[in-house]
C-alpha positions in Angstrom: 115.3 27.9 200.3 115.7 28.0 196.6 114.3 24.7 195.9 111.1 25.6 197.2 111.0 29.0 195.8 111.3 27.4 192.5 108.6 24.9 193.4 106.5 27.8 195.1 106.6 29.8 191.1 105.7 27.3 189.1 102.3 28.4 190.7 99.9 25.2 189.5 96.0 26.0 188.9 94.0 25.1 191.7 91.9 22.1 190.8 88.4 20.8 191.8 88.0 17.2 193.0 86.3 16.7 189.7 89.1 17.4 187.8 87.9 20.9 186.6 90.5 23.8 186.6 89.8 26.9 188.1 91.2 30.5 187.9 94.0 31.2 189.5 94.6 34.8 191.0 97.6 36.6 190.1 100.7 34.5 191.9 101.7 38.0 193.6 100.4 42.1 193.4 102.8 44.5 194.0 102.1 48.4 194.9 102.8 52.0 194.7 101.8 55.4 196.1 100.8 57.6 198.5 98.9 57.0 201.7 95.6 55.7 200.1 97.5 52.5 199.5 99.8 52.5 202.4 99.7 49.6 204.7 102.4 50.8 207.2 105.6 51.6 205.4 105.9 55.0 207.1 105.7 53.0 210.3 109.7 52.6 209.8 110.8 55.9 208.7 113.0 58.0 210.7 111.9 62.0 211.9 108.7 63.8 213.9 107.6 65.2 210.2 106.8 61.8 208.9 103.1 61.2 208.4 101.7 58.1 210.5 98.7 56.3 211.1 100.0 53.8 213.4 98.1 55.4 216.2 94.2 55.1 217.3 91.3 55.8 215.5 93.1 54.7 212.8 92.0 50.8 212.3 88.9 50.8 214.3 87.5 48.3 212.3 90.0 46.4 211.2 90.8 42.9 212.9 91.3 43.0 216.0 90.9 47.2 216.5 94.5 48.0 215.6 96.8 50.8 214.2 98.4 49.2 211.7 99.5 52.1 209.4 96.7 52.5 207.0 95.5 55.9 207.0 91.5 54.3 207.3 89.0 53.2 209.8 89.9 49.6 208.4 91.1 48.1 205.2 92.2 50.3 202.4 92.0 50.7 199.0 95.2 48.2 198.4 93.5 45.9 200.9 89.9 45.8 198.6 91.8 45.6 195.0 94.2 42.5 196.5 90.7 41.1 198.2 88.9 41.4 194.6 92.2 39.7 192.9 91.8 36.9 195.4 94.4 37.9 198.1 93.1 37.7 201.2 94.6 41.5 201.5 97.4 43.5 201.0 100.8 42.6 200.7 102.6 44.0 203.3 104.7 46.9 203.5 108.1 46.4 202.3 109.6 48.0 205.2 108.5 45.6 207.8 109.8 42.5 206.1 113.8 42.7 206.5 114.6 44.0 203.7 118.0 44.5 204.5 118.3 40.4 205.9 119.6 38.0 203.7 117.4 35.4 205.6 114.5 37.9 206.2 111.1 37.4 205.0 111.2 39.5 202.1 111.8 36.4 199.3 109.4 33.9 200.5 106.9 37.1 200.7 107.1 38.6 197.8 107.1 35.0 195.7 103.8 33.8 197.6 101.9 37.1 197.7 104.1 40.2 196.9 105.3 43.4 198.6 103.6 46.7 199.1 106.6 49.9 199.0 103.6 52.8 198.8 104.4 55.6 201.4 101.9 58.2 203.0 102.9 61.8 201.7 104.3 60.3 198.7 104.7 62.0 196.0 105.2 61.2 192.0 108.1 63.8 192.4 110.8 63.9 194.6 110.8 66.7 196.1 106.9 66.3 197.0 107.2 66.0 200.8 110.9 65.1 200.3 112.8 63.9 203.6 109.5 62.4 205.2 108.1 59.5 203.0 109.1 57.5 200.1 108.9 59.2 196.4 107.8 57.0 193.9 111.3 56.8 192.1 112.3 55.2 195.6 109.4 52.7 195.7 110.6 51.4 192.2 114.3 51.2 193.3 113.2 48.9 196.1 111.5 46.6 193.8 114.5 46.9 191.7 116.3 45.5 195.1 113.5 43.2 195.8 113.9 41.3 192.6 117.7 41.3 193.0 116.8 39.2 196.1 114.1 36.6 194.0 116.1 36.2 191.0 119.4 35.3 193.3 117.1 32.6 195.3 115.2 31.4 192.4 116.9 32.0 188.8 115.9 34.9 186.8 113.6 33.0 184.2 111.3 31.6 187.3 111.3 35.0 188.6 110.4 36.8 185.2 107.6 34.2 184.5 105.8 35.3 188.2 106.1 38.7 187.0 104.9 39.2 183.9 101.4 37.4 185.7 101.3 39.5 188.6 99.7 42.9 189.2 101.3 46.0 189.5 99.0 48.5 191.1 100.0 52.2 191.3 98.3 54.9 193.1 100.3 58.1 193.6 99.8 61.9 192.5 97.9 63.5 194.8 100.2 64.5 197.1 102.3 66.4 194.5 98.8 68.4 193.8 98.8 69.7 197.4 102.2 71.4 197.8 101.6 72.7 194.5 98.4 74.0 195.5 99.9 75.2 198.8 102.8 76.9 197.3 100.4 78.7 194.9 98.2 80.0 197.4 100.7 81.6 199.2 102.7 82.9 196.1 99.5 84.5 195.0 99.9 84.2 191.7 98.3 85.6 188.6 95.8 83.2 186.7 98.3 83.1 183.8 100.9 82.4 185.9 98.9 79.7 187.4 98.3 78.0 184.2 102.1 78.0 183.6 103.2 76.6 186.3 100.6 73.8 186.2 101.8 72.6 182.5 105.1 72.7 184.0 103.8 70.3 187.2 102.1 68.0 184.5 104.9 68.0 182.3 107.3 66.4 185.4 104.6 64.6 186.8 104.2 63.0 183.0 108.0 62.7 182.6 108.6 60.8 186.6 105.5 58.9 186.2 106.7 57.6 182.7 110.0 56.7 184.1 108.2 54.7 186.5 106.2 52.4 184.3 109.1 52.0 181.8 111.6 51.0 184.6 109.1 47.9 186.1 108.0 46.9 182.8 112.1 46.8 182.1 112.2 44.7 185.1 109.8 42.3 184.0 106.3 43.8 184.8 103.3 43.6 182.5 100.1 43.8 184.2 99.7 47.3 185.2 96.3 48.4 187.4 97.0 52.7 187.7 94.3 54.2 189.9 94.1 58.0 189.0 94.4 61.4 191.1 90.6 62.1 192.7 88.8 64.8 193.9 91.2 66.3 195.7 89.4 69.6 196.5 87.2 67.9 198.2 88.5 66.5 201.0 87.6 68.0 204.3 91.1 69.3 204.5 90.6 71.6 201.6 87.0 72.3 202.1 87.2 73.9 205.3 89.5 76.5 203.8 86.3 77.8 202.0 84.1 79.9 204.1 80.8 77.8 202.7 82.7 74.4 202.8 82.6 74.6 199.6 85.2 72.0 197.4 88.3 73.5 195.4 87.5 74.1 192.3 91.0 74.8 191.1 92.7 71.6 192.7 89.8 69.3 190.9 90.8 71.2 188.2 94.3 70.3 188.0 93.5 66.7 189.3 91.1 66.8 186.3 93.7 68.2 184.2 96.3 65.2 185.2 93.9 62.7 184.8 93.4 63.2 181.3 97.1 63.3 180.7 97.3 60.5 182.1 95.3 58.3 180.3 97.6 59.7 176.9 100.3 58.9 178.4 99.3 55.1 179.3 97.6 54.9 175.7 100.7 56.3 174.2 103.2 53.7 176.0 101.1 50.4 175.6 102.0 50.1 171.7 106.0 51.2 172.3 106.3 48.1 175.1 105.3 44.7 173.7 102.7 42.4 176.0 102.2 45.8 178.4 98.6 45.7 179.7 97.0 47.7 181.7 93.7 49.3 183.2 93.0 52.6 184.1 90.4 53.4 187.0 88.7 56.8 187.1 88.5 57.3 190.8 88.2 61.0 190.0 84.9 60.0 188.2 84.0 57.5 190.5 84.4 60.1 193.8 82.6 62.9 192.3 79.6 60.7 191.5 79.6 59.6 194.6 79.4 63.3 195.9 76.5 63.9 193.8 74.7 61.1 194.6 75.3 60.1 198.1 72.3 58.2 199.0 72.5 55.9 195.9 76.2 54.5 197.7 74.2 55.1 201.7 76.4 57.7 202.4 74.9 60.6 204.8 77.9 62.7 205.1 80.1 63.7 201.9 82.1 66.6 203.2 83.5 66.0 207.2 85.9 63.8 208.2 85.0 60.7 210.9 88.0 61.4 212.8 89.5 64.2 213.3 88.0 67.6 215.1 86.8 71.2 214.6 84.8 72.3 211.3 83.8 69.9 209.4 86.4 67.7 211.8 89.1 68.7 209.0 91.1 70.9 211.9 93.6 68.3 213.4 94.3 64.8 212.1 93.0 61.8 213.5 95.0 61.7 217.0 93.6 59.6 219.9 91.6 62.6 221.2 89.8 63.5 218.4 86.2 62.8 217.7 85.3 59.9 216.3 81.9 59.4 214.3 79.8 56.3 215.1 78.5 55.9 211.6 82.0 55.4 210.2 80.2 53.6 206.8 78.1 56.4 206.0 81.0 58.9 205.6 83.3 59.0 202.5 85.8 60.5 204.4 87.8 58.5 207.4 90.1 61.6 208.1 90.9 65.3 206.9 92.3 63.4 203.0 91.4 59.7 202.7 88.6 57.5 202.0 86.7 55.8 204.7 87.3 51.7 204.4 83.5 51.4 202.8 84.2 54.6 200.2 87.5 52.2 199.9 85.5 49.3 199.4 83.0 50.7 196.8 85.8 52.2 194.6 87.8 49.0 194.1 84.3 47.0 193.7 83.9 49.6 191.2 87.2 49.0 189.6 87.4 45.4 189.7 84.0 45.0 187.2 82.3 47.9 188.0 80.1 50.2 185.0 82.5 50.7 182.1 82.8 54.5 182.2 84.9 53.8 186.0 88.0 51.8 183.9 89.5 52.2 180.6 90.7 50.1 178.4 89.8 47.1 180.0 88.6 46.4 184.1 91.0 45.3 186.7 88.9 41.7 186.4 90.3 41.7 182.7 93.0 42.7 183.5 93.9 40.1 186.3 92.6 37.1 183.8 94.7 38.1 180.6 97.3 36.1 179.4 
């Protein structure tokens, strides 16, 4: 095997019959995050508290009409970024590949195209959801134990060369937004008290995801392609807590909040780590617009889920015998908190080489092409 995992990174450019190189995609993406990148790694978890997706309505329309494990209607936001870098989608989820197995797919996988670890319910912090998903210190230990595998079939300086040429997309924070939210509600605390205890949630968020960027780039990662936290009060799950339907004004707040932070704290680690690049997409920005504007992206519904049931179909998840919407494309929302495949599809469209104001410093196109 390690012969022609060696052959297999020395990734050659593909050429026309004229001669004429052409670009090259990344050789492999590899991903983080919650469940609006999760292609089916929760499939494999242990315990009823686990939040799945590998049950009907979910994948509608994706090939073939199946389950797969993506909380959508069809392909996911992973799915469209890997489809814009020239995958033909995502990688799949690190779970279903063997990890354990010595002989298991996991090598030959993550050489050719990568390995997705993101996690539905996921959060930046441990505790977020803790027991039922994958935190995002977990999802970098098992690319820590994924490239233990690559370097020991194919010699660390192959295996470092892939790397620092693939993309590393992360997604994750919005989860860790909704237990605090949650556990503020019911605390009922003070608006003083509130502020505290959000710069305290930033400052661990800041400090875990930090941690996170530091430990791939230590392992050899260089191409980094961060989505931030979106509107989160105004999914359907959050709006039908207000009488009018109305979105959260606190939770975009603090999404709002993070974002910023965010983008300091990317800015702030790019010059202290020599050859890290990265791009930074405002789905946030890119949402809300979208929620202003709805006919300018065909959108006719901004505030129900597809699936689901009850007000504004944001009562019960998306189980077999909910209701299902027929005009799945002209909803933003699939479910009671993720994005439809087209909102999916429009977003990483956006991010890929989209209007400036949706990445910063540079597009994922950019991104995908530097050296």
């Amino acid at each position: 095997m390690g012969a022609r995992l060696v052959l297999c990174l020395v990734v050659c450019l593909p050429v026309l019959a004229a001669g004429t190189v052409v670009a090259a995609r990344p050789p492999a993406m590899f991903v983080f995050g919650s469940s609006i990148v999760d292609v089916g790694n929760n499939n494999y978890l242990p315990g009823p508290g686990v939040p799945r997706a590998n049950r009907p309505y979910n994948g509608i329309d994706f090939p073939g009409s199946i389950p797969t494990g993506r909380f959508s209607n069809g392909y996911n936001t992973a799915d469209y970024v890997a489809k814009n870098m020239g995958f033909a989608l995502s990688p799949p989820a690190y779970l279903s590949l063997a990890p354990t197995s010595s002989s298991g797919p996991l090598v030959p996988t993550a050489v050719s195209n990568g390995v997705n670890y993101a996690s539905g319910g996921a959060g930046i912090l441990d505790s977020t959801n803790a027991g039922n998903t994958i935190p995002l210190s977990k999802q970098v230990e098992y690319f820590e134990a994924t490239k233990a595998k690559m370097v020991a079939a194919a010699g660390a300086g192959a295996v470092d060369a892939l790397l620092s040429r693939s993309i590393f997309l992360i997604n994750a924070g919005n989860n860790d937004f909704y237990v605090f939210a949650a556990a503020e509600l019911v605390r009922n605390r003070s608006a003083s008290d509130q502020r505290r205890d959000a710069a305290a949630l930033y400052a661990s968020l800041l400090s875990n995801y930090s941690a996170a960027v530091t430990e791939l780039y230590s392992m050899g990662a260089r191409k980094f392609a961060v989505i931030n936290v979106w509107t989160l009060g105004c999914v359907p799950a959050v709006r039908v807590l207000s009488p009018a339907g109305a979105c959260s004004a606190l939770l975009n707040q603090l999404a709002a909040g993070f974002n910023d932070a965010l983008e300091s704290l990317l800015a702030g680690l790019a010059p202290r780590l020599p050859g890290l690049a990265y791009s930074l997409a405002d789905s946030f920005g890119f949402t809300r617009d979208a929620l202003a504007e709805p006919r300018a992206s065909g959108y006719t519904d901004v505030a129900a889920a597809c699936c689901g049931s009850g007000r504004l179909g944001a009562e019960a998840e998306c189980f077999p015998n909910a209701t299902l919407c027929a005009d799945r494309d002209q909803h933003v929302f699939w479910d009671r908190a993720h994005p439809s495949q087209r909102a999916a599809f429009l977003a990483a469209q956006a991010f890929y080489d989209g209007p400036a104001k949706y990445t910063t410093p540079i597009n994922f196109m950019q991104l995908a092409q530097s050296s």
